[in-house]
N, C-alpha and C positions, 0 to 999 in steps of 0.2 A: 504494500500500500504506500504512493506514493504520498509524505504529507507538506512537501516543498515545494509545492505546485504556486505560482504568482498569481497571486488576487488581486483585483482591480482594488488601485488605491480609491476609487469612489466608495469604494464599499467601506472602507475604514475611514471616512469621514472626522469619525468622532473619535481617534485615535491618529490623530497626524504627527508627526514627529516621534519623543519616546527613543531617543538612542537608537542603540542597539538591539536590544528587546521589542521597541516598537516596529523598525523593517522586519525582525523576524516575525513578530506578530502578523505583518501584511500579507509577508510573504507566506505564509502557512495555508496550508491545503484542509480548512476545516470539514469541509463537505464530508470526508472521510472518517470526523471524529462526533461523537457521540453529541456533539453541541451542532451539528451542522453549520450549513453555513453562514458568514456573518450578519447579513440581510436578513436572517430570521431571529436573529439573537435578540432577547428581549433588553429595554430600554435599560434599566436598573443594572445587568450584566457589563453595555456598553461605557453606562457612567461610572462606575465603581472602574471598569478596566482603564478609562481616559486618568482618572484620579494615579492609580495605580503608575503608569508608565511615563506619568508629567512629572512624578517627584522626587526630590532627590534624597529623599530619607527611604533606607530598604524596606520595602513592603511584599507582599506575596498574598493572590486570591487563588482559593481551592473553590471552584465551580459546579454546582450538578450534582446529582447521586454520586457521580464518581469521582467527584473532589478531581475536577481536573487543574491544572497548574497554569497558573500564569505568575510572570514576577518582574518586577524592573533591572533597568541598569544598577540601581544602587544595590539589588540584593544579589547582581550577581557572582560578584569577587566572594562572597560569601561560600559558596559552590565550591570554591577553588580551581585553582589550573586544571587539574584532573582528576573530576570528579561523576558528578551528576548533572553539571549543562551538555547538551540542552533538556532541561526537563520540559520545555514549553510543550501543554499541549497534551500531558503526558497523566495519567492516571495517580493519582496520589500516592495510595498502597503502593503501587510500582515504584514508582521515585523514591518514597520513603522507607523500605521493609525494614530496614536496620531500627527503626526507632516509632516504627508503628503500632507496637504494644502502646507505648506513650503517649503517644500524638493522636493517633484514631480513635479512641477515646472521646478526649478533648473534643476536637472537630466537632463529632458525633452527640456531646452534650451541648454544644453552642447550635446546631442544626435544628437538635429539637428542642430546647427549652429557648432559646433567644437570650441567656444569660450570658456575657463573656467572661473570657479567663483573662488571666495574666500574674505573669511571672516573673520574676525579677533573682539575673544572674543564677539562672537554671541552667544543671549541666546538662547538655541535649547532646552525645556523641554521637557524629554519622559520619559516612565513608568522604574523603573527600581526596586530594595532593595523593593519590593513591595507599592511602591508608583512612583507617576506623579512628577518627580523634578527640580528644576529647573539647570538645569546646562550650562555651560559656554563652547563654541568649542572655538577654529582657525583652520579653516580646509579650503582647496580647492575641487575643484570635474577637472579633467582633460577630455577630449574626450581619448578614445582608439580604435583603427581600426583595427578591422579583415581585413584577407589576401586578400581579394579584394579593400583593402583602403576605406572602410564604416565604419562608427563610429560605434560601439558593443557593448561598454560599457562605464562606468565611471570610472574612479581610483580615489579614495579619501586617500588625505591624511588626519591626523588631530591630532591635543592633546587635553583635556582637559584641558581649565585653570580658572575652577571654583576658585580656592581656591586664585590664584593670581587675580581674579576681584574683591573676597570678600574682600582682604587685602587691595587692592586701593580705594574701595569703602570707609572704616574704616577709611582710612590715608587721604579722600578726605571730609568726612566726619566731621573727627576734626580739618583739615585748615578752611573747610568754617564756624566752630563754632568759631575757633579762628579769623577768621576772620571779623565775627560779631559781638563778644566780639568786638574789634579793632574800628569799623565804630561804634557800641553804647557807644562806655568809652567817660563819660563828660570829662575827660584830652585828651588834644593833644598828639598822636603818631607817630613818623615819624620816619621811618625805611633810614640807608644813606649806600651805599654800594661802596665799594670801594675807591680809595685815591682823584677820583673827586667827592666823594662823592654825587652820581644819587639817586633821590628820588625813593626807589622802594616801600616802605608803608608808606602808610599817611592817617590820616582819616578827617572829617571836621573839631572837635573839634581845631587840629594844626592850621588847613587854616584859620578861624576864629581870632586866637591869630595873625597871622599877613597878617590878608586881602588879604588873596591869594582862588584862588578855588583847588580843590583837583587836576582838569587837568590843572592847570595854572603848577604843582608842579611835576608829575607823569613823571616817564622818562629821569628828568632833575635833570642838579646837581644845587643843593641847591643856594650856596652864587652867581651863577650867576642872580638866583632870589631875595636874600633879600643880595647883596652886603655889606650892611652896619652894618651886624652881624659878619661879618666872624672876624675880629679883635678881636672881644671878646671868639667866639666861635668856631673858628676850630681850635688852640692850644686844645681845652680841646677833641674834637672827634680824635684827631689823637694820643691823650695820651690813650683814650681806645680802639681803634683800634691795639695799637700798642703795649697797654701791654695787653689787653684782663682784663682788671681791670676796675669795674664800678666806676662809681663818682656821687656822690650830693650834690644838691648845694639847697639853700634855699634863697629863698627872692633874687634870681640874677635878677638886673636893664637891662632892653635890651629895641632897639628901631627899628625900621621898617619904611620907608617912603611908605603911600597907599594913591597912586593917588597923590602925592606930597607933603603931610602932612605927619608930624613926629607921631606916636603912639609911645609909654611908656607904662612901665608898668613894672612888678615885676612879675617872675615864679618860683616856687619852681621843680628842674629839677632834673631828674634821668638818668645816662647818663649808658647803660649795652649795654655787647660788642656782637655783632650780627655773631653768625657763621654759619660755613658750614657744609656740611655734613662729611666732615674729623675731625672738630673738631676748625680747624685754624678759627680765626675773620676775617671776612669779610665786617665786619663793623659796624654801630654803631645803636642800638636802643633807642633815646628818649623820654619820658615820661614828660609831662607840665604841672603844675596846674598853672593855673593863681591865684595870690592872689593878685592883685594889688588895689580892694579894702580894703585891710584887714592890706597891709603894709602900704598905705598910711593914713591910719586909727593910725595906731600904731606911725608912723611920727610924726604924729602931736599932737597926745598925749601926745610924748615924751617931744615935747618943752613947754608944761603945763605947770602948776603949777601942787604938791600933788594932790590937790581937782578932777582931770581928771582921777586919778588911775581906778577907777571903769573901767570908758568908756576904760581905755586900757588892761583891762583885758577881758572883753569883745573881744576886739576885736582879743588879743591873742587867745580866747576860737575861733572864726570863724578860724584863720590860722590854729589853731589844726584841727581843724575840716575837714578845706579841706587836710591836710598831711595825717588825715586817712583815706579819698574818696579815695587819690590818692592810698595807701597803700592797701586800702580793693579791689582795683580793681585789681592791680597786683596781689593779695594774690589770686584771685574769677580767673582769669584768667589762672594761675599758677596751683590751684590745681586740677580745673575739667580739666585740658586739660591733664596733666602729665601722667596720668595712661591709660587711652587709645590710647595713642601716645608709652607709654612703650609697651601696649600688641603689638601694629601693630608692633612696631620690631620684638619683640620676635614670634610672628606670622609668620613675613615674614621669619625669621631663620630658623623656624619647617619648614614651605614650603619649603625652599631651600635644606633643608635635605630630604624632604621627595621625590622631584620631581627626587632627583638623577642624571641623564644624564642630559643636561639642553642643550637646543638650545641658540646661542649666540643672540636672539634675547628676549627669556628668563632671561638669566641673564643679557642682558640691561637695562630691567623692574627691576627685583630681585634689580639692586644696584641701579637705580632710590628711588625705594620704602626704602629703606634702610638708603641713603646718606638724604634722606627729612626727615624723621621720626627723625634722629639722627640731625640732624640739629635742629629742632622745639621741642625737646626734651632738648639739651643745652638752649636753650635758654630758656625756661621756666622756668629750674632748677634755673638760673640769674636770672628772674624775681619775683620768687619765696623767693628767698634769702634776697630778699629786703624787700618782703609785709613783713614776720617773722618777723622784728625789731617795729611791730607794738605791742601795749599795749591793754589789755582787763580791764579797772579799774574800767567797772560795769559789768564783769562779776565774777566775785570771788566769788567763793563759795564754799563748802566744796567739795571735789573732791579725788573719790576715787580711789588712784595711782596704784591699781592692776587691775584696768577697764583700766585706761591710757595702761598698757604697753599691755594688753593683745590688746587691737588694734593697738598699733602697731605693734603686731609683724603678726596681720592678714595682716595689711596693707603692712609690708613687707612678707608677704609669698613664693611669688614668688622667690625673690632675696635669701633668707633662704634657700630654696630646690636646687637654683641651686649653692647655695656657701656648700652645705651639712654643715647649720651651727646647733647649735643648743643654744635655749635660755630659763636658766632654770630663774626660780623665786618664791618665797616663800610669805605670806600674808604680802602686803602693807600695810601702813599704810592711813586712810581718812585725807587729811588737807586741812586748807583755804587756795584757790588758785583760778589761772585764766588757767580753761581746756584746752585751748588750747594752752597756753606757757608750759605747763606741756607736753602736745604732743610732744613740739616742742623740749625742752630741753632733754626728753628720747630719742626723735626720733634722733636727734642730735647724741648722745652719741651711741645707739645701729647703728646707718647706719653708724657711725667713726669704730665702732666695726669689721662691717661685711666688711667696704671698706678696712681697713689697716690691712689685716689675710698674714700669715704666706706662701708658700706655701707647707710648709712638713706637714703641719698637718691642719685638717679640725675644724673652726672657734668654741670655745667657749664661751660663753658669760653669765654670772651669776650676777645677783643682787638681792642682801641681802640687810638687813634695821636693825636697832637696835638704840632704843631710847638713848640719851646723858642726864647722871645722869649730876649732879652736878662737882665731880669730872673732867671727861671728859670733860663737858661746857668750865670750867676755861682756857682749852687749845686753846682755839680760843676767845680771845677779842675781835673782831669784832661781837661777837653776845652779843646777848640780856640776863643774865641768868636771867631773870626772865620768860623766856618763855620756853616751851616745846619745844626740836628740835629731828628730828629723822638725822640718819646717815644714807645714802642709797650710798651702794657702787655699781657703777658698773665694773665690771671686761670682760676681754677681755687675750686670748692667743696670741694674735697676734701682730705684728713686732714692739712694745713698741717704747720707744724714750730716750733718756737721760735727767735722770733726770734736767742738767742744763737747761735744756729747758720748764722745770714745768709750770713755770707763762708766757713763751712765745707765747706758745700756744691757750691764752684765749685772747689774743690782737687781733683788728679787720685786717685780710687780710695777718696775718701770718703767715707763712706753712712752715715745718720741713721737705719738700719733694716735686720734681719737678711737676707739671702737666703732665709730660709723664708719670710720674710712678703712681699717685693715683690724679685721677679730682677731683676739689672743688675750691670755692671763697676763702676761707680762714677764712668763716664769723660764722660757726658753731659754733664754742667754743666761739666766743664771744658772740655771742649769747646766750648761755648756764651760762656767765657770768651777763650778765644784766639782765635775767630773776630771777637768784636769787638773784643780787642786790634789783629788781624789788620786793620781796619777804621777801624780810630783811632775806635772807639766803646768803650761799658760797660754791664755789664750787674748787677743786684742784685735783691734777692729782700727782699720785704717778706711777715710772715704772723705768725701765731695760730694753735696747737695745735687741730684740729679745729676752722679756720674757713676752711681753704683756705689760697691763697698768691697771690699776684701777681710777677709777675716782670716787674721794666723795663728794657727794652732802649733806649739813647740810641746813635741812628745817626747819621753825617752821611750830610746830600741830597749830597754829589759827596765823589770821592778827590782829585780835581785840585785842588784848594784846601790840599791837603798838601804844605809843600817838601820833604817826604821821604816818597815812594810807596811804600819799600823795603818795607816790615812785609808787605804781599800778595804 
């Protein structure tokens, strides 16, 4: 049966134009199909199909007892390359059997009751790019009534929103890992939002430290609960709320009345400021170690005699101990979560580029996903900031500085392609170090690099190395010349700073430039500064106001050559 047979465009009147879909519509050999042909076609059939092939949002009509098909140019990319087009024309059951338990049904209760459906971000898989896939609708099915007012057929509307379920799926994905982290960290976490500050995160660890349950707390603002803290401690949450500047504090005395008796005790507390999806704080995230054995421990030591030193070194070694629990969890937290919370932004960005037109119910999802992801992304980077100040003094080991940078700059790749920057480097040198403060102090340096670029000219960034003779040693007293030191500069094009400002830069929480114009703590450079104290090296900044900057780092090649190792 031939069904390509050319029909007089008189006859399609009322379907002129219509893309692609529409010439195939003319062209079509209906005589042949169960609807005869178009001249007989009832008036309601012809208006619903004009509707259908003039618009540019995907639609699709199932026609007749036999749910015949019709569909536009916008639902046909839907199809896929190789798939089920052409279905025009074609029997419903036919075109759809992979997914006709589900959908015939449907059809069959909108036919006869004149009720519609609709569905939102339903998973409908069917065959398509030569495989069974799994994809994602929102679609309706409406009744439509031929001219005796009988229901005739369906109108569906629909979109595809696979790509936006995968992206929520992603961003819903790393809240509830983040949020596991949270309920298993042996430290107390309690998240305070807003100026009555309302408990919105808390895990038991917290409740524990002051004999509360997690629902005793959840909901509710704070010092209406433990009244007898707020003296000490809501001065210091409205100073980081209010400057978006973290604090810590170590060995701070707090007390709690539970069930009518007083608890004591000593926390070493981390206080980072909790934002939004704009960016602005919204209030305050803290962080508890309890060390109330460890300082009471230390107390009492103190009022000794000599002879007790032992016992308070000890018990110094336990406080260390628990600062780097607390440190290694924020670090463990911080850095598996940071990169797949980046990609889901930049995921949902490509999305929103790619989907184009976008219904306003669309882009309420789109900046949902967007404001969340950016929000839990800030905050990480703070939480991040913190763990880095922590020490590796049994991991040192010879470490070779051209494996360091080459993973960073894999690990920044992304950010590199989309700043078109580029980052050259020549053979490092191997020295005794701790890997991942060596990470941390390049990673430092090249992400200052790529954030503070120019915008006339696209980011470059070079580091070179060259060992210090004797001669050269002499220029910097602060080192050792009995040791080996290399020179590794790193360089940068982009918007420099004056030099008055050399050594200001490397203080903690200092910045040569607003947070609206480049984000950051301000903790990078210093950071960058203790690691090579930590090292028995130094580091300084050389530059010109929009000429770029260099930053030199003077290493020594071995630790062992120091009579005192202690600093790592």
């Amino acid at each position: 049966m031939d069904l390509r047979k050319p029909t007089n465009d008189e006859t399609f009147h009322f379907i002129q134009g219509g893309g692609e879909m529409g010439a195939l519509t003319r062209s079509f050999n209906w005589a042949e199909t169960p609807l005869g042909p178009p001249d007989q076609w009832e008036q309601s059939l012809r208006t619903t199909l004009g509707i259908v092939l003039h618009s540019a949002f995907p639609m699709f009509l199932f026609w007749g007892d036999d749910l015949i098909c019709f569909y536009n140019d916008a639902f046909r990319p839907s199809l896929g390359a190789d798939g089920k087009h052409p279905a025009l024309g074609k029997k419903g059951r036919d075109v759809w059997p992979e997914i006709w338990d589900f959908i015939g049904p449907l059809l069959q209760k909108v036919m006869t009751s004149g009720e519609p459906v609709w569905f939102q971000d339903q998973l409908v898989p069917f065959f398509r790019n030569g495989r069974i896939e799994d994809i994602y609708w929102t679609f309706s099915y409406s009744p439509v009534y031929d001219d005796r007012g009988r229901i005739n057929g369906v109108f569906v509307t629909c979109t595809e929103t696979t790509s936006k379920v995968l992206v929520f799926n992603q961003l819903h994905d790393s809240e509830r890992r983040f949020q596991n982290l949270v309920a298993d960290a042996t430290v107390g976490i309690i998240v305070l939002t807003g100026t009555d500050m309302i408990v919105e995160i808390v895990n038991d660890a917290y409740g524990q430290l002051i004999g509360r349950s997690r629902e005793d707390l959840l909901g509710k603002p704070l010092f209406s609960i433990i009244p007898e803290t707020e003296p000490h401690f809501r001065s210091i949450h409205e100073k980081v709320r209010t400057t978006g500047e973290p604090v810590f504090l170590s060995e701070q005395p707090y007390f709690v009345f539970v069930d009518g008796e007083k608890k004591e005790g000593f926390l070493n507390l981390v206080y980072q400021p909790y934002r939004g999806g704009d960016g602005s704080v919204q209030g305050v995230m803290t962080l508890c170690q309890d060390v109330t054995p460890q300082v009471i421990a230390k107390l009492k030591m103190e009022e000794t005699v000599d002879g007790r030193t032992r016992e308070l070194a000890t018990a110094n070694r336990h406080l260390q101990r628990s600062n780097a629990e607390l440190a290694q969890f924020a670090y463990i937290a911080s850095h598996d979560l940071q990169e797949p919370v980046r990609k889901v932004a930049t995921f949902t960005q490509m999305l929103e580029a790619d989907l184009g037109e976008t219904t306003e119910r669309q882009r309420h999802y789109l900046a949902k996903i967007k404001n969340a992801s950016s929000r839990m992304l800030l905050l990480i980077r703070d939480v991040l900031a913190f763990s880095q100040l922590s020490r590796d003094s049994d991991l040192v080991r010879y470490t070779d500085l051209g494996v360091i940078i080459e993973n960073i700059v894999d690990d920044l790749e992304l950010l590199i392609e989309q700043k078109y920057a580029t980052v050259t480097y020549g053979k490092l040198p191997v020295v005794e170090a701790a890997p991942l403060q060596m990470s941390q102090l390049f990673g430092n340096l090249i992400s200052n690099a790529l954030k503070f670029t120019r915008v006339d000219c696209d980011p470059e960034i070079s580091i070179s190395v060259q060992a210090l003779g004797q001669d050269a040693l002499s220029a910097y007293p602060m080192l050792d010349n009995r040791c080996t030191y290399y020179h590794i500069q790193v360089s940068d094009n982009g918007i420099g700073f004056d030099q008055h400002y050399a050594e200001q830069i490397f203080e903690i929480f200092q910045r040569l430039h607003g947070k609206k114009e480049f984000e950051g703590t301000g903790i990078g450079l210093a950071m960058c500064k203790k690691i090579l104290q930590n090292h028995h090296g130094h580091i300084y900044a050389t530059s010109e106001e929009g000429q770029g900057a260099t930053f030199h780092i003077l290493i020594p090649e071995n630790q062992s050559c120091f009579a005192d190792s202690s600093t790592l």
